[in-house]
C-alpha positions as CSV (number, residue, x, y, z in Angstrom):
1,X,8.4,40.7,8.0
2,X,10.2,38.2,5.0
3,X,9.3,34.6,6.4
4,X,11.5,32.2,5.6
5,X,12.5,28.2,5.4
6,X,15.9,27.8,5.2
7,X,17.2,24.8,6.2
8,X,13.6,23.1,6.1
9,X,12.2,20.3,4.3
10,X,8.8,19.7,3.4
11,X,6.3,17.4,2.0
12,X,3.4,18.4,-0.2
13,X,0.9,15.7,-0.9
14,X,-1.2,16.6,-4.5
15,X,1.9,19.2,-5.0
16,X,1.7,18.3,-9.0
17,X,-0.7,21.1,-9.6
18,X,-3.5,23.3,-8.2
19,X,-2.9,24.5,-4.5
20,X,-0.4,21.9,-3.7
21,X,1.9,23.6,-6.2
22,X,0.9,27.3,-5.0
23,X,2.2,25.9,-1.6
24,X,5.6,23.8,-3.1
25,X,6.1,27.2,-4.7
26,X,5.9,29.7,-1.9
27,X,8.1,27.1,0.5
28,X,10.3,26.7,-2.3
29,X,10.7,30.9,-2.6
30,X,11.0,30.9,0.7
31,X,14.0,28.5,0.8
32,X,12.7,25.5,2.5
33,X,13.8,22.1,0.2
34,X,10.4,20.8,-1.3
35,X,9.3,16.7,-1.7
36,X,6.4,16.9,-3.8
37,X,3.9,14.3,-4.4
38,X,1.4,13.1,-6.5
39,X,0.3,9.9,-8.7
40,X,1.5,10.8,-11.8
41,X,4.9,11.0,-12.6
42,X,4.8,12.9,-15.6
43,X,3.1,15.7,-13.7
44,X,5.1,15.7,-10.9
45,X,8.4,16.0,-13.1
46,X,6.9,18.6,-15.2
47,X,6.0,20.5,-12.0
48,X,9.5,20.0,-10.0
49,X,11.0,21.2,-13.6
50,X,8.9,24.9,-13.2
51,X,9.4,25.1,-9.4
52,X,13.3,25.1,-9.7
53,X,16.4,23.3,-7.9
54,X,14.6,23.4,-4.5
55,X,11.8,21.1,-5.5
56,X,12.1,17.6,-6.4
57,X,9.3,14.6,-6.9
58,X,8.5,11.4,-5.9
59,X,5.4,9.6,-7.2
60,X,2.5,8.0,-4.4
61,X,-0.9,7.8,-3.8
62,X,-2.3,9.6,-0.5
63,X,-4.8,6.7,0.5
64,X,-1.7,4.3,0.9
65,X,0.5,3.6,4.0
66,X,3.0,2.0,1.8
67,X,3.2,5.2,-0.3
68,X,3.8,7.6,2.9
69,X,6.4,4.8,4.6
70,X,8.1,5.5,0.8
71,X,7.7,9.2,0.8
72,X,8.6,10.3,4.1
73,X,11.7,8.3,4.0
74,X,13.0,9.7,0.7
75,X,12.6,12.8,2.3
76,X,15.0,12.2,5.0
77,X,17.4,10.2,2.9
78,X,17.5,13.3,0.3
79,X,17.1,16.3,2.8
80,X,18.0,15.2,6.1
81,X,15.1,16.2,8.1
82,X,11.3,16.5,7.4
83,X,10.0,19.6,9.0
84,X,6.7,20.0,7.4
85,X,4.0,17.9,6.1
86,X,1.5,19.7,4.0
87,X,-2.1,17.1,3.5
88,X,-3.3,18.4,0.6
89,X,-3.9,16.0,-1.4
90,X,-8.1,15.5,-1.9
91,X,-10.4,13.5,-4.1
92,X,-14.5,14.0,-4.7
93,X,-15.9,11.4,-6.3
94,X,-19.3,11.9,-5.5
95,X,-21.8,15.0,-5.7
96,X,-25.1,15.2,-4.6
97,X,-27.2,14.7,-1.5
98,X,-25.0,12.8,1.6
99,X,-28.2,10.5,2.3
100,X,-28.0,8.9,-1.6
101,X,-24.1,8.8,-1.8
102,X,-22.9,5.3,-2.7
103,X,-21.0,4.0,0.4
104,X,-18.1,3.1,-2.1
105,X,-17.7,7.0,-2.7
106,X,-17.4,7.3,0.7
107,X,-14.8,5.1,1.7
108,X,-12.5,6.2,-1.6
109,X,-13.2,9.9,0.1
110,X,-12.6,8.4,3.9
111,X,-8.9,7.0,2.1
112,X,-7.9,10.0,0.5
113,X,-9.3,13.1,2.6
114,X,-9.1,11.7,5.9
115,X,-7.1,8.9,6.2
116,X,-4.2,9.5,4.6
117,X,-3.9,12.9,6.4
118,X,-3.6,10.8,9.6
119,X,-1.6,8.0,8.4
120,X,0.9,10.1,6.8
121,X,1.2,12.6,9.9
122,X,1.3,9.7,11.9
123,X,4.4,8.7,10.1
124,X,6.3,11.8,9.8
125,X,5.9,12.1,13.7
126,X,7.1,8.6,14.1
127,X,10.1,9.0,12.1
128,X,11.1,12.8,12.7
129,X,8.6,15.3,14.1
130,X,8.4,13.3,17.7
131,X,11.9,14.1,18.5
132,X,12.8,17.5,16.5
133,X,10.8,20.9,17.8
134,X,9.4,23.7,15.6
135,X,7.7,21.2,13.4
136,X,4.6,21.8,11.5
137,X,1.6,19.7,9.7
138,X,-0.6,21.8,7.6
139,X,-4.1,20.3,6.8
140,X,-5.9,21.5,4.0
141,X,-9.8,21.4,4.7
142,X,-12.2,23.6,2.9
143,X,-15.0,25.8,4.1
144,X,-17.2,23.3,3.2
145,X,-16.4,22.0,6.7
146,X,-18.5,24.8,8.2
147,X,-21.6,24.4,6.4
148,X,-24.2,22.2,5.0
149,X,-24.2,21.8,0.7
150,X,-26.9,19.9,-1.6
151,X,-24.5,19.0,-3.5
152,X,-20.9,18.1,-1.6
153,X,-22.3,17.4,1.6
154,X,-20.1,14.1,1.5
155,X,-16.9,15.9,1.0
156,X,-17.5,18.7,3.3
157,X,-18.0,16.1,6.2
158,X,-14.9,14.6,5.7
159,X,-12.8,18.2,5.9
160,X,-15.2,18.5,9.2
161,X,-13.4,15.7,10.5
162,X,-10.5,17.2,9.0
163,X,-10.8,20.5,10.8
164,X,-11.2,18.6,14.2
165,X,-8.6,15.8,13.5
166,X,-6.5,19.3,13.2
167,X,-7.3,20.3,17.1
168,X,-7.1,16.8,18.2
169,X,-3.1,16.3,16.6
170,X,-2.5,19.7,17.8
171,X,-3.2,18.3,21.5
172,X,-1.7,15.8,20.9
173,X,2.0,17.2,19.1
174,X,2.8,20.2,21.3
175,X,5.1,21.3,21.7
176,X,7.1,19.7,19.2
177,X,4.2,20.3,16.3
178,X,1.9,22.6,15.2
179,X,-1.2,21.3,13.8
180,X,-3.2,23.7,11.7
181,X,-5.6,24.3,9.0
182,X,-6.8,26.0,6.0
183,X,-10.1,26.1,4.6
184,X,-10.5,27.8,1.2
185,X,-13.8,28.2,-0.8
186,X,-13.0,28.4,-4.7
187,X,-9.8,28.6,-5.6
188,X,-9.2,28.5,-9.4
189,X,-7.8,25.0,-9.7
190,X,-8.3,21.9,-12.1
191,X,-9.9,20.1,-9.5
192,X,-12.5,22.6,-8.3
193,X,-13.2,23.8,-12.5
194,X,-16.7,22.9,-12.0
195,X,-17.1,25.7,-9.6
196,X,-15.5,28.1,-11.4
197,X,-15.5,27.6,-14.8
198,X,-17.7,30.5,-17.2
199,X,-20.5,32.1,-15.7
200,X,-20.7,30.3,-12.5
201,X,-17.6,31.5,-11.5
202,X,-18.4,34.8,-12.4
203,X,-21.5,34.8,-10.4
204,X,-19.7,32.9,-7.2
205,X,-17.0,35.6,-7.3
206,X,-19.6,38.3,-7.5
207,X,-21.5,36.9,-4.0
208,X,-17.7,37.4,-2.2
209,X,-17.1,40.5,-0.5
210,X,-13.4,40.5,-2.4
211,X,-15.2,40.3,-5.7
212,X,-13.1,38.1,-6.6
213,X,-11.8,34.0,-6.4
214,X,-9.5,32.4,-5.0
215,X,-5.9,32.0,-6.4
216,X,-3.6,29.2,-5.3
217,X,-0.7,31.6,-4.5
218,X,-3.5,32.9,-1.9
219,X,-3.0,30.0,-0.2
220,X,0.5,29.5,-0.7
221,X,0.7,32.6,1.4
222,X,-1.2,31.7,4.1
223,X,0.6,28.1,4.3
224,X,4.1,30.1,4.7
225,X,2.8,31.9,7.4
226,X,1.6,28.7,9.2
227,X,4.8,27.1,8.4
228,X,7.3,30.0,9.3
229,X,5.2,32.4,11.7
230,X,2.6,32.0,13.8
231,X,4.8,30.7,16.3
232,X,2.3,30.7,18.7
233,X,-0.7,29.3,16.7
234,X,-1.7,25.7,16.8
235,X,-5.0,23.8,16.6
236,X,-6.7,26.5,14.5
237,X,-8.0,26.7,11.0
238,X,-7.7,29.7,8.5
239,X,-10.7,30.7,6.5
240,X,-9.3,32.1,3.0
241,X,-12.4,32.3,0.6
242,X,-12.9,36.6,0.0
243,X,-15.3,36.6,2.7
244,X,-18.0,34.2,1.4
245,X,-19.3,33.0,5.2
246,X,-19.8,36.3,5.9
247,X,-21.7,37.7,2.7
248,X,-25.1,38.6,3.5
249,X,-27.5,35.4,1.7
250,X,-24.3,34.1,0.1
251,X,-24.3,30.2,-1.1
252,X,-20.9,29.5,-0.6
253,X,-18.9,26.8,-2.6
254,X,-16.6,24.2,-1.0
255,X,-13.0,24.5,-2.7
């Protein structure tokens, strides 16, 4: 079965690089007209210029109202409609145990991983998903959500609450919206690299049942299938990570 998009538009937040381009990509292939964003401008044109004439770019930062108010609206002055909002954008700027985490890293992490998702969803629903049907949000969470880490414990309860906040909207949007979810472990990105990069990397891949990492086309894939099938699917999170949470003594880590 070909999925397609055509006559969609979407919204990828962090779509300059890394899985949020994977995703702009496989919409974009797919036919559905693609509003990227991210806070650099320079990346985002770069980007829009490799993803073709179905992609276009409009700078903001995740963590601010203003910046989604901006955003969603260029969407449906350029494209008509907005259709799908892809929350992908994610920041970590802490690592180690939760209980020592400086409460500043946490609210920057709140802003980014978990409140933008809601006030950005909050204002695509406002302006177009509340009265328009076959809608979708995407979330993008991480199996880090599932389990507990020494080291990114704070960022994997924040895509907890992002994996719940995903059942809750779904509640809430039907039958307008689906609300759904993917958590990935590693996925060979720029911001994950200290997962993956050398012999770490090597090892991590070796503990997955694929024998292998992730790929952001892997999840472009799945978020196509979110956005054009699964027709029927709301409120539920996909686990893409090779089979890590189900590797016999594996140590999984977050993506």
């Amino acid at each position: 079965m070909e999925l397609r998009l055509d006559g969609k538009a979407a919204i990828v937040t962090g779509g300059s690089k890394g899985i949020g381009k994977g995703i702009a990509k496989a919409f974009a292939d797919a036919g559905a007209q693609v509003l990227i964003t991210a806070r650099k401008p320079d990346v985002l044109e770069a980007a829009a210029a490799e993803l073709g004439p179905n992609v276009s770019w409009v700078a903001g930062h995740t963590g601010r109202l203003e910046d989604g108010e901006r955003v969603v609206g260029e969407c449906l002055e350029r494209y008509g409609s907005c259709d799908i909002l892809v929350n992908n954008a994610a920041t970590n700027p802490y690592a180690g145990p939760l209980i020592d985490a400086p409460l500043g890293a946490w609210d920057k992490t709140v802003e980014v991983n978990l409140r933008g998702p809601l006030a950005w969803s909050q204002e695509v629903w406002r302006r177009w998903m509340k009265d328009h049907s076959g809608c979708s949000i995407i979330n993008i969470a991480s199996v880090g959500g599932y389990k507990t880490s020494p080291h990114l414990g704070l960022y994997g309860v924040l895509k907890a609450g992002l994996i719940h906040m995903t059942s809750q909207l779904a509640s809430e949007l039907a039958p307008n919206v689906r609300v759904n979810a993917l958590a990935p472990a590693v996925i060979r990105t720029d911001f994950a690299r200290i997962l993956w990069e050398g012999e770490r990397g090597e090892q991590t891949a070796r503990t997955y049942p694929l024998q292998r990492l992730g790929e952001p086309e892997d999840i472009g894939e799945a978020a196509l299938y979110l956005a054009a099938g699964a027709s029927w699917m709301t409120g539920q999170t996909l686990v893409l990570d090779g089979g890590a949470l189900i590797a016999h003594g594996a140590d999984v880590d977050e993506g």
